[in-house]
MIVEX-228293 format. One record per residue (C-alpha): x, y, z; residue in three letters. Coordinates in steps of 0.05 Angstrom, whole numbers, padded with zeros to 5 digits, always signed. Each point is the difference from the previous one (the first is absolute). Layout:
// residues N
XYZALA;...
This chain:
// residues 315
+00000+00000+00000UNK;+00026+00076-00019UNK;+00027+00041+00061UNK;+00020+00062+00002UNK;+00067+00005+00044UNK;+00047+00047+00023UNK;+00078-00013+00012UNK;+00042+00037+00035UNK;+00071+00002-00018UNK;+00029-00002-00064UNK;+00059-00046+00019UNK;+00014-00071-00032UNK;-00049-00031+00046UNK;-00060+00059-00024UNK;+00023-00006-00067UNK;-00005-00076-00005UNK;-00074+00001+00036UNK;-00022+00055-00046UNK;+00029-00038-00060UNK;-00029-00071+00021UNK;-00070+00032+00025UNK;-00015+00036-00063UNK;+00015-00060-00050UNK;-00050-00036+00042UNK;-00040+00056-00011UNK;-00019+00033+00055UNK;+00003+00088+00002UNK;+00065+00016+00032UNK;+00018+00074+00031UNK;+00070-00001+00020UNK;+00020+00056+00036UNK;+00077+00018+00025UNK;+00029+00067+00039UNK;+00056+00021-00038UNK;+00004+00010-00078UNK;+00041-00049-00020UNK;-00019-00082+00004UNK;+00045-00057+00023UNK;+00005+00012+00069UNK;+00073-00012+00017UNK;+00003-00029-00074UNK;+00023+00069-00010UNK;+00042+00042-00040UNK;+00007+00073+00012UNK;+00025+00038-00072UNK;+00057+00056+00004UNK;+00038+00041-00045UNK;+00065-00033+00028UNK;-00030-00067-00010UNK;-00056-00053+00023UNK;+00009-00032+00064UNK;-00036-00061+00025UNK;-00014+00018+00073UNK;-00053-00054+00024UNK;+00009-00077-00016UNK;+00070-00006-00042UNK;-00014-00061-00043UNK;-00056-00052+00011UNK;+00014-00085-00003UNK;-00046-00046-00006UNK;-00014-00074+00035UNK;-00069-00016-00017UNK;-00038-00013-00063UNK;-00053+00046-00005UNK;+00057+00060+00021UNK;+00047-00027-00057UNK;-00060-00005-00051UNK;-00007+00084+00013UNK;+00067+00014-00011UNK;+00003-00045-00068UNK;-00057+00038-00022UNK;+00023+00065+00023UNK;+00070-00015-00038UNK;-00039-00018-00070UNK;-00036+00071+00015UNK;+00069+00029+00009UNK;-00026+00027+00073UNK;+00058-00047+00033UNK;+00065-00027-00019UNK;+00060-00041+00041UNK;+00051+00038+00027UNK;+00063-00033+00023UNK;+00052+00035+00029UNK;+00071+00009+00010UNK;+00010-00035+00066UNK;-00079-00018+00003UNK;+00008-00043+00063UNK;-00068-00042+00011UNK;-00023-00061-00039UNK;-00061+00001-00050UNK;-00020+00049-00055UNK;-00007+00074+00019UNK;-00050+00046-00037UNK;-00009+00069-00005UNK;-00055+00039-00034UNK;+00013+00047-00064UNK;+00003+00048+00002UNK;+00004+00008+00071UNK;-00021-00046+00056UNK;-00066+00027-00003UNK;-00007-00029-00072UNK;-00021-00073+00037UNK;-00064+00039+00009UNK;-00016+00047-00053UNK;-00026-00054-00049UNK;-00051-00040+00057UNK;-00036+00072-00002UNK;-00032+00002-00071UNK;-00074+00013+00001UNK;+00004+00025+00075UNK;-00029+00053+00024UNK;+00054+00025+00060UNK;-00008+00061+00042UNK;+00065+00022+00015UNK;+00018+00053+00057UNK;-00057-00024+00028UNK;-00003-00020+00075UNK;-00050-00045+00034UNK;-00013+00038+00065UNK;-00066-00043+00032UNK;-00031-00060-00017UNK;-00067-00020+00028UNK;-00055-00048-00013UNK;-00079+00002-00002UNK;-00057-00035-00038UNK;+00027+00028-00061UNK;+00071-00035+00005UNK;+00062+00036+00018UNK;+00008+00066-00007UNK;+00074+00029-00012UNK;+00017+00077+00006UNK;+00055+00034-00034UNK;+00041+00055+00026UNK;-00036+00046-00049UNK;-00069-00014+00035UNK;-00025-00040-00051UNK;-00037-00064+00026UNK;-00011-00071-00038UNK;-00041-00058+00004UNK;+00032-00069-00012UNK;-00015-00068+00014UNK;+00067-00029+00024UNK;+00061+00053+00014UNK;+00071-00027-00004UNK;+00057+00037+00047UNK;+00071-00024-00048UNK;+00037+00052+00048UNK;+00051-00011+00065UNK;-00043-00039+00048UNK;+00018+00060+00051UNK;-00039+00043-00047UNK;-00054-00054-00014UNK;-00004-00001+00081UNK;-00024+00070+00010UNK;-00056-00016-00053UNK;-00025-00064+00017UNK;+00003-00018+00073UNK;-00054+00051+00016UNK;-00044-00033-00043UNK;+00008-00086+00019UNK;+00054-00024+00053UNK;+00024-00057-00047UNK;+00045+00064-00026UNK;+00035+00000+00068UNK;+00034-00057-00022UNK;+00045+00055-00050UNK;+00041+00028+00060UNK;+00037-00067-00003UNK;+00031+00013-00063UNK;+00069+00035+00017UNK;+00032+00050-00048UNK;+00075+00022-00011UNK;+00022+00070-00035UNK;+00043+00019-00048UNK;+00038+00065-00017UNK;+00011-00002-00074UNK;+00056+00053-00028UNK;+00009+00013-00076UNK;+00068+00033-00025UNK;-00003+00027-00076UNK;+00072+00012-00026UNK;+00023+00037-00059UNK;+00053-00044-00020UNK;+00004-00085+00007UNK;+00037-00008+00068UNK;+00040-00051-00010UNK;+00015-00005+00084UNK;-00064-00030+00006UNK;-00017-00073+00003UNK;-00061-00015-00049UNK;-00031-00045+00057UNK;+00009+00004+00070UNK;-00035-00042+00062UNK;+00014+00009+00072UNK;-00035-00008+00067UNK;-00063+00032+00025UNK;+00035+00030+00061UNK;+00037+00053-00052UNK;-00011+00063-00032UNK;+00008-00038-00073UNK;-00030-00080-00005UNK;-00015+00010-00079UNK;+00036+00042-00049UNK;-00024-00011-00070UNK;+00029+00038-00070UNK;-00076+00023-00022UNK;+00037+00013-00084UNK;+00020-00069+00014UNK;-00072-00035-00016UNK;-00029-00005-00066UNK;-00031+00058-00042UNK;+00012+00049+00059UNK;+00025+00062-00021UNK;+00075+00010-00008UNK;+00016+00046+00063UNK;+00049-00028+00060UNK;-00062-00008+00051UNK;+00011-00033+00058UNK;-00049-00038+00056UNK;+00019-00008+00065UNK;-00040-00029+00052UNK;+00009+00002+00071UNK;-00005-00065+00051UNK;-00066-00010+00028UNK;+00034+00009+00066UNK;+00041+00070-00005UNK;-00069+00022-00032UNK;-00041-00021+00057UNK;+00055+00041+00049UNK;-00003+00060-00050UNK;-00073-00005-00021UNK;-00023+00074+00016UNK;+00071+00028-00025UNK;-00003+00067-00046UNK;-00005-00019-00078UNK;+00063+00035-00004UNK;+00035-00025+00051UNK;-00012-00068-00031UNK;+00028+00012-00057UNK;+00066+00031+00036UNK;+00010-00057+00040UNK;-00009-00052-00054UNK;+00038+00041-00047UNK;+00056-00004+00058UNK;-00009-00073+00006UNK;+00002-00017-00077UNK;+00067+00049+00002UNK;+00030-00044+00053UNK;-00014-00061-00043UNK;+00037+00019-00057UNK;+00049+00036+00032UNK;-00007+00070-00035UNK;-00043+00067-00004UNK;-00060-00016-00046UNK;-00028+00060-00030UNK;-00067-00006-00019UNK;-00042+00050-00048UNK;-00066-00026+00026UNK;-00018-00033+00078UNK;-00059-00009+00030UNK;-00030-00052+00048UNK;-00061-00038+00006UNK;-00031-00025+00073UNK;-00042-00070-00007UNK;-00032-00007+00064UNK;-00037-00062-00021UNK;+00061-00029-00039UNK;+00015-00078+00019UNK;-00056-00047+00036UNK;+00039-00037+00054UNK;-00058-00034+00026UNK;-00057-00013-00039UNK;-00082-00016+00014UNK;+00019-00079-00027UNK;-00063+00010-00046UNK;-00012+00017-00067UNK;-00048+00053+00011UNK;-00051+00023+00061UNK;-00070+00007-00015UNK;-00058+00031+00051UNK;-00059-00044+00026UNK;-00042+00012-00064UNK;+00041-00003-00052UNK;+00005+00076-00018UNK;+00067+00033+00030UNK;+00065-00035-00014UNK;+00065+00010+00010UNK;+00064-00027-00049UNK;+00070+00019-00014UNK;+00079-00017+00021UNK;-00024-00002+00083UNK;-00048-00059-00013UNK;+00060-00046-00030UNK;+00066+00038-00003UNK;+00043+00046-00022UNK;+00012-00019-00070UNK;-00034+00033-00060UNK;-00025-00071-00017UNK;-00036-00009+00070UNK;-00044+00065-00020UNK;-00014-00029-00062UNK;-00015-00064+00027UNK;-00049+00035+00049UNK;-00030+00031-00058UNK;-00007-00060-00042UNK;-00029-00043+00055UNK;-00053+00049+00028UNK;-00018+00014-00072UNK;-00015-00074-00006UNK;-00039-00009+00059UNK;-00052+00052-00020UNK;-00004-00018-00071UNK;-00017-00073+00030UNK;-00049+00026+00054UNK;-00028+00045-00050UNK;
């Protein structure tokens, strides 16, 4: 039977929902904050080059996850990437051409609301009624929260106590710095891992992956740890201290033409729900995303897929 549903969240796990949910043809509204899509699938687009600043590169262990990413590499959307030094087993993808690409293509025939923010959800004999940050109110039958289950929380736990169960999940940050250089610096290892206690545990050449645009860009990513300790730290300060600790690395002054950093506060799921998805007494409120499974952009998706076939089956 058609519903009319609202996600919120325009992540891989929204994405994939919205994408499953409309083939099976229900009316999907999905609605995300900011004004760009991906979530941390992002890629933020500068005159000294693009820089992948969320998820670096995707893998993937399951069937269903490794059936996107084919499709998504015939589309040209995705493509491998290995790396100089690339220091984990399995195939690494990355989207074209920026991480967001993995997205992009699941969104045809869509209709998103972007810079749009869900600010109240409530239910009556109507269904569930969602309200924007504009004032503007909606009627749906089922509502789907794809955002950080702290997020979700506020939203949902007023509304059914199963949602309680959403304060288990357990977050880590992560400050995320992005140098642009005017020249190839040569200094600089092309991939770099380290521990989460330090002010660098990924270092990634951005130029490095494929189609990205020629400009020395690099990603570095703090530990989840020295994040944690540093989480309310000035933007700039950030940057100076990571820019201090990449300096130290390579043993020189780095002089970069472009810096800026990026706070995730909802960056790495450490402990997850253990379930695919959480769903309210009736069947109309759920919630989905990397805190019901894990951290990994295929856990979202597979939270996505998996609700997405349990209400095409219930119907």
């Amino acid at each position: 039977m058609h519903k009319k549903i609202a996600i919120v969240g325009a992540g891989i796990a929204g994405v994939t929902t919205a994408r499953l949910l409309t083939d099976a043809g229900h009316e999907i509204v999905l609605f995300e904050k900011s004004g760009g899509i991906g979530g941390r699938l992002s890629t933020r687009r500068t005159e000294h080059g693009d820089f992948d600043h969320g998820a670096q590169y995707v893998s993937a262990k399951g069937a269903p996850f490794r059936a996107m990413m084919d499709r998504l590499s015939v589309q040209n959307a995705a493509a491998l990437w290995a790396p100089p030094g690339k220091d984990r087993d399995g195939d690494w993808y990355v989207g074209l051409p920026g991480m967001s690409g993995l997205v992009k293509p699941m969104l045809e025939g869509i209709n998103i609301k972007k810079r749009t923010r869900i600010v109240d959800i409530k239910r009556d004999v109507s269904g569930v009624i969602c309200t924007t940050d504009q004032g503007n109110s909606e009627n749906f039958d089922k509502v789907i929260l794809a955002i950080p289950t702290p997020q979700a929380a506020v939203l949902l736990k007023p509304i059914d106590v199963v949602f309680e169960r959403l304060d288990d999940v357990i977050y880590m940050p992560c400050w995320t710095s992005m140098f642009g250089f005017e020249k190839p610096v040569d200094t600089l290892p092309n991939l770099y891992r380290d521990a989460d206690t330090k002010a660098i545990s990924w270092l990634a050449r951005n130029n490095m992956k494929p189609k990205r645009s020629e400009c020395e860009s690099i990603t570095v990513q703090a530990g989840a740890i020295w994040s944690r300790d540093n989480l309310e730290m000035d933007q700039s300060e950030a940057v100076t201290q990571m820019q201090t600790a990449l300096e130290d690395l390579v043993g020189v002054a780095i002089s970069p033409i472009y810096a800026q950093a990026h706070r995730w506060r909802y960056a790495r799921v450490d402990v997850p729900l253990g379930d695919p998805f959480l769903a309210s007494d009736d069947g109309a409120l759920f919630a989905i995303g990397d805190g019901m499974l894990g951290g990994r952009v295929e856990a979202a998706f597979e939270s996505g897929r998996l609700l997405s076939e349990h209400l095409i089956a219930v119907g």
